[in-house]
C-alpha positions in Angstrom: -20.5 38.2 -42.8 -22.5 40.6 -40.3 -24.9 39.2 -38.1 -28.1 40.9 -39.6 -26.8 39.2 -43.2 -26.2 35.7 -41.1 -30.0 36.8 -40.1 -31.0 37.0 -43.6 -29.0 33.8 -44.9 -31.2 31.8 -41.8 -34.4 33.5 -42.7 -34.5 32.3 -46.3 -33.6 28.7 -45.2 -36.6 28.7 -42.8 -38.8 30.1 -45.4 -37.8 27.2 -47.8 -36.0 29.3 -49.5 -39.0 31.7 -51.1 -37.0 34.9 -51.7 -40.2 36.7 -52.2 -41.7 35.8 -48.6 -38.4 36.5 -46.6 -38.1 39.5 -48.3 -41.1 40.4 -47.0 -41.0 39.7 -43.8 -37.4 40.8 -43.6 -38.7 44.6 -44.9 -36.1 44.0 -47.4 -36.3 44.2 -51.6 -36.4 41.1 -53.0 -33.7 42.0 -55.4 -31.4 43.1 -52.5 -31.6 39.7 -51.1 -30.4 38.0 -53.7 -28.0 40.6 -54.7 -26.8 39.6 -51.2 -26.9 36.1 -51.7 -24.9 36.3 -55.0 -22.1 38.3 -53.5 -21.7 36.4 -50.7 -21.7 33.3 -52.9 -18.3 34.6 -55.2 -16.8 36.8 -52.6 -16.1 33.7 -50.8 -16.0 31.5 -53.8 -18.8 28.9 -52.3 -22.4 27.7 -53.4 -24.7 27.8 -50.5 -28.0 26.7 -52.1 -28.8 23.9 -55.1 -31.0 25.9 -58.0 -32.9 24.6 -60.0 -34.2 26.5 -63.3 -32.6 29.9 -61.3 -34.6 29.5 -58.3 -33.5 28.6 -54.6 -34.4 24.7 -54.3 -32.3 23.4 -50.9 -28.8 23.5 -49.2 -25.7 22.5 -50.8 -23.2 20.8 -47.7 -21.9 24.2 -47.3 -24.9 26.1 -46.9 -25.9 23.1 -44.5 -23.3 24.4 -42.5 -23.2 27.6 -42.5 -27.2 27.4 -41.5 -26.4 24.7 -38.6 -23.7 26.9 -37.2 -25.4 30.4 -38.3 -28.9 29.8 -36.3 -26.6 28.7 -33.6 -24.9 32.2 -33.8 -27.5 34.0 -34.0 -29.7 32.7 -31.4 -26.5 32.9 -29.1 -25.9 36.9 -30.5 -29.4 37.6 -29.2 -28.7 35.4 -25.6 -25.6 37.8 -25.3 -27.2 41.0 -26.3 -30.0 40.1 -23.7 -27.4 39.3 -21.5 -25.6 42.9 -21.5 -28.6 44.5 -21.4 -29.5 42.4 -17.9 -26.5 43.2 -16.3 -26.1 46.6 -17.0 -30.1 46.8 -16.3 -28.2 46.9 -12.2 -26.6 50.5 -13.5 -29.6 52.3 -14.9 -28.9 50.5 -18.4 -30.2 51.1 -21.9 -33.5 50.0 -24.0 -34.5 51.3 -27.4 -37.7 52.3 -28.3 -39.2 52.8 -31.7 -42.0 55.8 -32.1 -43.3 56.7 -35.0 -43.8 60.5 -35.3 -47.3 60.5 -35.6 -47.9 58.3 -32.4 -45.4 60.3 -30.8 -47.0 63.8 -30.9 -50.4 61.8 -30.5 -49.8 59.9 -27.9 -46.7 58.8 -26.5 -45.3 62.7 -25.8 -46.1 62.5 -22.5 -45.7 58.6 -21.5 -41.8 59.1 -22.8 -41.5 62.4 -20.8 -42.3 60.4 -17.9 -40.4 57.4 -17.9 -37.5 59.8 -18.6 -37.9 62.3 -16.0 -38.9 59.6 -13.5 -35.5 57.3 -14.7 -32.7 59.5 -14.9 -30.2 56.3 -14.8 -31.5 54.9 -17.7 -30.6 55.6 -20.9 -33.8 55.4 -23.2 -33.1 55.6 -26.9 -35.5 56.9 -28.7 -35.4 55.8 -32.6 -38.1 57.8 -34.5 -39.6 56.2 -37.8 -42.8 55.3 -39.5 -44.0 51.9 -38.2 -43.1 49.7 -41.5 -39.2 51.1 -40.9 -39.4 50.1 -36.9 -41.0 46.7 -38.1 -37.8 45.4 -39.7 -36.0 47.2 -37.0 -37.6 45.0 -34.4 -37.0 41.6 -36.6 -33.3 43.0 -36.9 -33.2 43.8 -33.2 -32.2 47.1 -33.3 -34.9 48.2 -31.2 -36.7 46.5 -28.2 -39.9 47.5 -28.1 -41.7 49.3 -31.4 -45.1 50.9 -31.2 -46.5 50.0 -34.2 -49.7 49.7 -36.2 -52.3 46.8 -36.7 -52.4 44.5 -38.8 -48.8 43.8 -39.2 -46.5 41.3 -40.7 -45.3 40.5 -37.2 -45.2 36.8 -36.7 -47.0 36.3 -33.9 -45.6 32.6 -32.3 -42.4 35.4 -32.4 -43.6 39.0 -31.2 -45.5 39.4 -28.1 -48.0 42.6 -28.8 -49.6 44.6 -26.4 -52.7 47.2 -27.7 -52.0 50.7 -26.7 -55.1 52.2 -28.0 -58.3 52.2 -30.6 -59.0 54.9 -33.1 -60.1 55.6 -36.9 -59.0 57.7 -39.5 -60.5 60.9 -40.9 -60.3 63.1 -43.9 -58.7 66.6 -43.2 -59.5 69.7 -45.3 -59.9 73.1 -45.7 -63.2 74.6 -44.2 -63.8 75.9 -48.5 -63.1 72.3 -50.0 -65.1 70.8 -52.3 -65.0 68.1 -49.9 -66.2 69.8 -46.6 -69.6 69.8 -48.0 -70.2 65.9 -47.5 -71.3 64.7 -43.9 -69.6 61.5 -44.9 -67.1 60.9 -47.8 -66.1 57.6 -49.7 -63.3 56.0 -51.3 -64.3 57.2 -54.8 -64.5 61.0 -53.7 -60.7 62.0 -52.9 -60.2 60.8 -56.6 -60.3 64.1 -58.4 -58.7 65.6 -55.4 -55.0 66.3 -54.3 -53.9 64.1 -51.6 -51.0 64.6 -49.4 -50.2 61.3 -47.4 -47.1 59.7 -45.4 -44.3 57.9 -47.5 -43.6 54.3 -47.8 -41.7 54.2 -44.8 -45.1 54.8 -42.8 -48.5 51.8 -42.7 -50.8 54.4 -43.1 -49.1 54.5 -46.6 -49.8 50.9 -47.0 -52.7 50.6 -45.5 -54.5 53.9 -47.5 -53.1 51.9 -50.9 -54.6 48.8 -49.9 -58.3 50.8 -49.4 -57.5 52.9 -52.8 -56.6 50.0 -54.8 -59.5 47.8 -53.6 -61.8 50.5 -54.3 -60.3 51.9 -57.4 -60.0 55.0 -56.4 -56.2 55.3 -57.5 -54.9 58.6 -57.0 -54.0 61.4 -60.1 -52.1 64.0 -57.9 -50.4 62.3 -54.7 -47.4 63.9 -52.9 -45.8 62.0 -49.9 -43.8 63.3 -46.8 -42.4 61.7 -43.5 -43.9 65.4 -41.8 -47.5 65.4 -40.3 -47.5 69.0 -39.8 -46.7 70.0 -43.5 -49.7 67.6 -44.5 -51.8 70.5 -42.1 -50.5 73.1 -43.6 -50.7 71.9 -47.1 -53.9 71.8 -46.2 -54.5 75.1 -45.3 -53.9 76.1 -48.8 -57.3 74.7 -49.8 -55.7 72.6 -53.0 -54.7 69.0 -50.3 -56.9 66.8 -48.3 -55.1 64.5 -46.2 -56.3 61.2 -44.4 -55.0 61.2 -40.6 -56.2 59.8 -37.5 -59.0 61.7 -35.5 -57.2 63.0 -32.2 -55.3 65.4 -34.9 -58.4 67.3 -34.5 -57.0 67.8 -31.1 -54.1 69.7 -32.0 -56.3 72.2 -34.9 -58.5 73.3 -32.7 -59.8 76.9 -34.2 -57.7 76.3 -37.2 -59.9 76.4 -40.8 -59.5 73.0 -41.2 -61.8 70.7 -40.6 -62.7 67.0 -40.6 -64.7 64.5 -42.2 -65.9 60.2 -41.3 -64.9 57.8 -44.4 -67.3 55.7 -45.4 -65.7 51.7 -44.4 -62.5 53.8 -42.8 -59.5 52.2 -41.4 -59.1 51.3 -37.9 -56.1 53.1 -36.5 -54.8 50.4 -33.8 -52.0 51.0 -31.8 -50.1 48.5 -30.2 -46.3 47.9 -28.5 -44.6 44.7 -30.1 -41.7 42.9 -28.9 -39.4 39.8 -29.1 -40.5 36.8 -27.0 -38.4 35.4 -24.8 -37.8 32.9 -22.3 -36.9 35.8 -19.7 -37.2 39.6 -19.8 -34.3 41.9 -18.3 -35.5 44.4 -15.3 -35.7 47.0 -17.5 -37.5 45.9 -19.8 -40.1 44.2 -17.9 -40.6 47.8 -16.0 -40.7 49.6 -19.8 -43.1 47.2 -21.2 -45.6 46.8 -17.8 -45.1 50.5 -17.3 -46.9 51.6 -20.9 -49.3 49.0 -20.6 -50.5 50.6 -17.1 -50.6 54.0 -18.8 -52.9 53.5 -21.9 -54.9 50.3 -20.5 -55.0 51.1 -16.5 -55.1 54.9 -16.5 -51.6 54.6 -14.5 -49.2 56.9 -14.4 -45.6 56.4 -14.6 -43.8 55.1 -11.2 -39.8 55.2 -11.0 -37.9 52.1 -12.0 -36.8 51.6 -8.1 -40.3 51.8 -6.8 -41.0 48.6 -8.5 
């Protein structure tokens, strides 16, 4: 057994054993969990968990020991991991950041530039993906710090979050849309339109099916991508309107697009999550006080040794 599937086997337990919720939370498919549960199961010819009427009820005496010695393994895999990281903190080291694209081009282009050209001993990883990906990345621990969107499903006695930055989102569209003519457009208007959004991969995805759904606006022609700049120029074409946030505007500047306020729009709400912990390495300490001093001081960045 891996540790992420030791992860998963300990999650369910301390979700009494809802499936539905750990998937969830774990960024998983529910039917992938139990697929994994089942395989592990007659792979190694054991019953971990007491059903009743096919769903999950409590631990047999194997699964009570597997859990007692699995949280204990995983707690002490993420005490090692933390532990490497420390020491090889004193030779530059190595921390992995999650960016989605979006925020990147935005926002974070020329924070990253900095702590790399200002830290050419440290290895920074940078994993690109929307933020609903890097959230399961960050409860898997294969990133340390992921800028991601608010609200989340982040539990919070378990991520520390720091806010980044405070914006909304905006309708985009061709200068000629139907939709250009309205100072101010609602829910209900994209309707009869073409929309062109970010996949499931992305929040904005979630969050925009949350507002259509609640205002029944569900969408008749909807095509999804990972790529900001094809939504522009899809755009361009005058048959798409997509739903971004504003400082995009920054980067069309004399283009024929142009963009509009939504009525009750969503917040757009940046933040930088991460594990909490009894201690922080160097390096991450520096990574973590370092953005914080860029977006909420006005700081630029200062070399890991001048700390």
């Amino acid at each position: 057994m891996e540790i992420s599937q030791l992860r998963y086997f300990v999650a369910i337990v301390e979700n009494d054993f809802n499936l539905s919720t750990t998937a969830q939370k774990l960024h998983i498919s529910q039917p992938a969990l139990s697929r994994f549960v089942l395989n592990f199961e007659n792979v190694e010819r054991v019953d971990l968990f007491v059903r009743q009427n096919g769903r999950l009820k409590s631990l047999t005496p194997v699964g009570e020991l597997l859990y007692a010695k699995g949280a204990e393994l995983v707690e002490q895999h993420e005490n090692m991991m933390s532990s490497i990281r420390e020491l090889s903190s004193f030779y530059g080291g190595t921390i992995r950041i999650g960016v989605p694209p979006l925020i990147l081009s935005l926002l974070f282009s020329d924070v990253m530039l900095q702590l790399m050209t200002k830290n050419p001993n440290v290895r920074f990883i940078m994993v690109e993906a929307g933020a609903f990906e890097l959230e399961k990345q960050l409860l898997l621990g294969q990133v340390d710090i992921a800028i991601l969107l608010k609200p989340n499903s982040l539990n919070k006695s378990v991520f520390n979050e720091v806010h980044l930055h405070h914006d909304q989102l905006r309708a985009y569209m061709h200068q000629n849309h139907p939709l250009a003519e309205k100072d101010k457009i609602s829910w209900q208007d994209f309707r009869p339109h073409k929309i062109i959004m970010f996949d499931e991969s992305f929040m904005i995805h979630h969050l925009l099916n949350t507002k259509f759904n609640m205002h029944n606006s569900h969408q008749r022609h909807v095509i999804h991508s990972k790529s900001w700049d094809f939504f522009i120029e899809a755009v361009k074409t005058n048959d798409f309107v997509t739903i971004l946030p504003r400082p995009v505007m920054d980067f069309i500047r004399g283009e024929v697009i142009v963009e509009r306020p939504i009525e009750n729009t969503i917040n757009w709400d940046v933040v930088a999550a991460f594990p909490k912990k009894n201690s922080y390495t160097t390096l991450e300490t520096y990574v973590i006080d370092s953005i914080n001093n860029y977006f909420n001081v006005g700081k630029d960045i200062t070399p890991i040794d001048d700390k």
